[in-house]
C-alpha positions as CSV (number, residue, x, y, z in Angstrom):
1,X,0.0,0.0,0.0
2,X,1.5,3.4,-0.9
3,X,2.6,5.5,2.3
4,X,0.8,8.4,0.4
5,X,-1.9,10.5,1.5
6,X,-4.8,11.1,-0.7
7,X,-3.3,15.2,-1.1
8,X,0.3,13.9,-2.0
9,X,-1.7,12.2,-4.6
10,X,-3.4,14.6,-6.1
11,X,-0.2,16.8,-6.3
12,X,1.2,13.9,-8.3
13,X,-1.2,14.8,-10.2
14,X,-1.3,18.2,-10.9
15,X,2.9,18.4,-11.3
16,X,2.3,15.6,-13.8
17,X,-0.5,17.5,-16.3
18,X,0.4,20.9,-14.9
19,X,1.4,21.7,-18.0
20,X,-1.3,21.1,-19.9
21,X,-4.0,22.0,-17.3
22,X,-3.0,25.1,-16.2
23,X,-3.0,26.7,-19.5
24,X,-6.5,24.8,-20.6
25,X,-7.6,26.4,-17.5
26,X,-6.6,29.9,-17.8
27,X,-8.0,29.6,-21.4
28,X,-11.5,28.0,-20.9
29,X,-12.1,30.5,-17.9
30,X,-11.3,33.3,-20.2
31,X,-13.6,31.7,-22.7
32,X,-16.7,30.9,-20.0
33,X,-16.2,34.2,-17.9
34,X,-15.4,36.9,-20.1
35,X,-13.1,39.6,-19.0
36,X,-15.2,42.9,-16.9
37,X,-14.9,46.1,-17.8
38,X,-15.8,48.0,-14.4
39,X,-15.4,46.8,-10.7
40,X,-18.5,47.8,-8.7
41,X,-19.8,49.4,-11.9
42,X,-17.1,51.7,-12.4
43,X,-15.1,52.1,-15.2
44,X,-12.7,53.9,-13.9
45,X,-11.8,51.3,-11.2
46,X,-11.0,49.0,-13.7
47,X,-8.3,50.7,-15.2
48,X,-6.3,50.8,-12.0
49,X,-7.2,47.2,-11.8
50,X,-6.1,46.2,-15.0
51,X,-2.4,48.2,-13.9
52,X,-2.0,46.6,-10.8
53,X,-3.1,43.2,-12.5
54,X,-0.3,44.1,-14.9
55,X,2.2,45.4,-11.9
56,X,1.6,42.1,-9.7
57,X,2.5,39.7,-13.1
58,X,5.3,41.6,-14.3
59,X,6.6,41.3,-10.0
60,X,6.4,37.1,-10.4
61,X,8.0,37.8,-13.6
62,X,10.8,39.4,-12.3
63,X,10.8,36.7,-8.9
64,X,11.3,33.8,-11.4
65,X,13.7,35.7,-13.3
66,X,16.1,36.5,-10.2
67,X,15.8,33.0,-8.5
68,X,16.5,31.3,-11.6
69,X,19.4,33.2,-12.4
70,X,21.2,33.1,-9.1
71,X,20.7,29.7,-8.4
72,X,18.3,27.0,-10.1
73,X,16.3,24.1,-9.5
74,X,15.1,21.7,-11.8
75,X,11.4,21.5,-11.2
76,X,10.4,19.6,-14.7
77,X,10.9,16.3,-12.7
78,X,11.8,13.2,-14.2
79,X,9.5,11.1,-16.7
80,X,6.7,13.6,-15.5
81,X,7.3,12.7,-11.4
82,X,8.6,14.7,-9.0
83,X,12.4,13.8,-8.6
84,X,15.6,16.0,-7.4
85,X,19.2,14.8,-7.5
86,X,20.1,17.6,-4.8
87,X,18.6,19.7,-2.2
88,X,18.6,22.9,-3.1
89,X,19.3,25.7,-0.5
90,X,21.1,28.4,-2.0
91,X,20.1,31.9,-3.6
92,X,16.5,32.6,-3.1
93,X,16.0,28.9,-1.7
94,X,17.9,30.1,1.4
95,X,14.9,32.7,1.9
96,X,12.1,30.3,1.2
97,X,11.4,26.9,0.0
98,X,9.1,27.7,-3.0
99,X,10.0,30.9,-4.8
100,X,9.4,29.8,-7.9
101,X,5.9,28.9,-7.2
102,X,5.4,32.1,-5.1
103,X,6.2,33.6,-8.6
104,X,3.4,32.1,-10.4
105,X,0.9,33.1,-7.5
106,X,2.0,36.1,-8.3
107,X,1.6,35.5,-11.9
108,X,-1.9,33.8,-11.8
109,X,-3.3,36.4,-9.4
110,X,-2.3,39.3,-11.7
111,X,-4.3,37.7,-14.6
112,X,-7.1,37.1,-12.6
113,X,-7.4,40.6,-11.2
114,X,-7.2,41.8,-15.1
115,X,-9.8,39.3,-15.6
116,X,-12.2,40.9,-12.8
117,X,-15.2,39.4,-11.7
118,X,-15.7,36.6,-9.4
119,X,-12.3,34.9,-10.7
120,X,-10.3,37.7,-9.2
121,X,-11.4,36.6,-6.2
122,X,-11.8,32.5,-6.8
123,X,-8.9,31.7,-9.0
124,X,-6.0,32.6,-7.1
125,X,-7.9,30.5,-4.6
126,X,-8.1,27.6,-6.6
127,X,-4.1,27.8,-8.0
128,X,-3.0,28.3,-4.1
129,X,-4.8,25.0,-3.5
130,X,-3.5,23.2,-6.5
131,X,-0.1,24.2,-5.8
132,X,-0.1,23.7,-2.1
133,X,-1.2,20.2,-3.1
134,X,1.9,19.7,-5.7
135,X,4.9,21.2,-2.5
136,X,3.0,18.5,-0.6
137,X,4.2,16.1,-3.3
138,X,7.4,17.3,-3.7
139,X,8.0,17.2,0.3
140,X,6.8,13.6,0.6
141,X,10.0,12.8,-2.4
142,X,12.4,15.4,-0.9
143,X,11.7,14.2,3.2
144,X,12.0,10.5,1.6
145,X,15.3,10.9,-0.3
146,X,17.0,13.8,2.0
147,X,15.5,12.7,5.1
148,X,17.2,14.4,8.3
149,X,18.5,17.4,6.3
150,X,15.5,18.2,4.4
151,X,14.0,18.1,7.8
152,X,16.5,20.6,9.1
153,X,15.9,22.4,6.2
154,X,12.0,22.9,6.2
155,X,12.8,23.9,10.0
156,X,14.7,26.7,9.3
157,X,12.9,28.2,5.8
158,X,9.5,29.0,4.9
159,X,7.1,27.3,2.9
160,X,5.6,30.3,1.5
161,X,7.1,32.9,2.7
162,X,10.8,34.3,1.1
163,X,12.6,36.1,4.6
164,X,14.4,39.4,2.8
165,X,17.1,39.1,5.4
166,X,18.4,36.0,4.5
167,X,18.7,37.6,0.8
168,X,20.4,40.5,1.9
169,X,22.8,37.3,3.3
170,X,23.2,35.2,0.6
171,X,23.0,37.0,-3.0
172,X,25.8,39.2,-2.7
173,X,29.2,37.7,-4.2
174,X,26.3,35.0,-6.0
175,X,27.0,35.0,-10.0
176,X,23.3,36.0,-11.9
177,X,22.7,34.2,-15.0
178,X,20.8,36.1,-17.6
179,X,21.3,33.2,-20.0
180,X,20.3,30.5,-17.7
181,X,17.1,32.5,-17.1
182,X,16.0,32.8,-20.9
183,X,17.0,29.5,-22.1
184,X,14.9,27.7,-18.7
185,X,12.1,30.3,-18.4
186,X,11.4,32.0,-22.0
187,X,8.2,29.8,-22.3
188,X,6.8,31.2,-18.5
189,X,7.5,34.6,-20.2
190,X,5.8,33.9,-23.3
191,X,2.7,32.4,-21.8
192,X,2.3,35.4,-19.2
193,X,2.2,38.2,-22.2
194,X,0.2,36.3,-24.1
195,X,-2.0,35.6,-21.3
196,X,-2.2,39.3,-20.7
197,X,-2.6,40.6,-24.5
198,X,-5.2,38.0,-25.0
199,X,-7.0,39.1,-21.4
200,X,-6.9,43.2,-22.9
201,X,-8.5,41.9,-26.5
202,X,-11.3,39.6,-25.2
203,X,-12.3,42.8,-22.8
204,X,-12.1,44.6,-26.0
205,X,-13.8,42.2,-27.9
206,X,-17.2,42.1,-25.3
207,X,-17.4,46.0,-24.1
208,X,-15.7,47.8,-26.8
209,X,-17.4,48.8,-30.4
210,X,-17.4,47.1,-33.5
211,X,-14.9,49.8,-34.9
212,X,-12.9,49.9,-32.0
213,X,-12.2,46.0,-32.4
214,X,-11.2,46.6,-35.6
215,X,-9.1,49.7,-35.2
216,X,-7.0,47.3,-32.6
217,X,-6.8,44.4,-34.6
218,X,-3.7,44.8,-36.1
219,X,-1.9,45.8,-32.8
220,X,-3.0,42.6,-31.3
221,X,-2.4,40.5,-33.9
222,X,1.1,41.9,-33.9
223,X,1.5,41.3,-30.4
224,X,0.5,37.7,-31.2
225,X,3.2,37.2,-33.4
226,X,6.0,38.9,-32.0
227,X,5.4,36.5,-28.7
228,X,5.5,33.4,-31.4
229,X,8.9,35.1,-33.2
230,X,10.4,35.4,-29.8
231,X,9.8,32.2,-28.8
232,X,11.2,30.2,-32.1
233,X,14.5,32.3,-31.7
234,X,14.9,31.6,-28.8
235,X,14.2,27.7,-29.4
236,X,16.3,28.7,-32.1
237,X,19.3,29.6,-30.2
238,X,19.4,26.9,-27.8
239,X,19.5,24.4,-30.8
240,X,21.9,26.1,-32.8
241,X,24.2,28.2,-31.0
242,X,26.4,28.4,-27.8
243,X,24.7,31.6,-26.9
244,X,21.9,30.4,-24.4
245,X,23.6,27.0,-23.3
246,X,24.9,27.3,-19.6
């Protein structure tokens, strides 16, 4: 009988199909709840909204880019499972034990509050859950492989939370990476402005005029296809050059 406990389980699951479900979700929510135009019917409010939706993506952004670029962890797994060949504890994983995931909170919650309506409030809900569920996974591996010093570890560093003093501590003298951080997290960058552009032209699309759709067309179509240039040279790069290998 597996020593696993039914939540364990389900994060199994999710770090599995994360890949696929999160952006199905993100996508069919956009698609069944269409973006607001107003919060508690004002316009206005919305704007500042959309801004701070904007500001709180472009923050997890710039989390993932620093932690990956001072120190990295592999967090693909192996044949789809949660697996690690060392415990990280360095850089930003010195100051918490899930950055990178308090990134894509920070990510998730920022699209959401561009979204408006009740997934602003419910979705970053719903993420926090799923990812709580998938560190609960990766614990049960890490406390089984690294016993005693992941122990000492998760006794000493937050879950959550990312203590600034302990950066203050261990970053300086640290080597940052820009290259490590584009070849391992272009696609998290990609997705997010899409996510965003496509967020701005679906509000369009349901509150704006015929000939104000139109009029914008072009931009966001443009938008659209500079994300998919990006991405191919970069993919390009990797493949082909020394550029972006590390």
């Amino acid at each position: 009988m597996s020593d696993k406990s039914l939540f364990v389980r389900i994060g199994d699951f999710f770090f599995k199909y994360r890949n696929v479900i999160f952006p199905v979700a993100i996508f069919a929510n956009l698609l069944a709840i269409p973006p607001g135009n107003s919060y508690f019917g004002v316009k206005a409010y919305d704007i500042w909204i959309d801004w701070i939706g904007v500001a709180v993506v472009c923050a997890g952004l710039a989390l993932r880019g620093a932690i990956i670029g001072f120190a990295y962890i592999k967090r693909g797994g192996l044949d789809k499972k949660v697996h690690a060949d060392e415990l990280v504890t360095e850089g930003f994983f010195a100051a918490g034990r899930n950055p990178l995931y308090v990134g894509n909170m920070l990510i998730y919650t920022g699209i959401f509050l561009m979204q408006g309506g009740w997934p602003a409030l419910i979705g970053p809900l719903v993420f926090f859950a799923i990812y709580s569920a998938i560190i609960a996974a990766e614990e049960h591996f890490l406390r089984n492989k690294f016993g005693a010093a992941f122990d000492a570890y998760c006794a000493t560093t937050p879950r959550w939370g990312i203590r600034l003093s302990v950066l203050r501590k261990e970053l300086p003298g640290m080597h940052y990476d820009w290259r490590r951080v584009v070849a391992k997290d272009y696609t998290t960058f990609a997705n997010a402005i899409f996510a965003m552009v496509l967020v701005s032209l679906m509000e369009l699309v349901h509150h704006g005029t015929r000939a104000a759709v139109v009029d914008a067309l072009p931009f966001f179509i443009g938008c659209f296809v500079a994300i998919g240039l990006a991405v191919l040279a970069i993919r390009l790069l990797k493949k082909r050059t020394d550029l972006l290998r590390t």
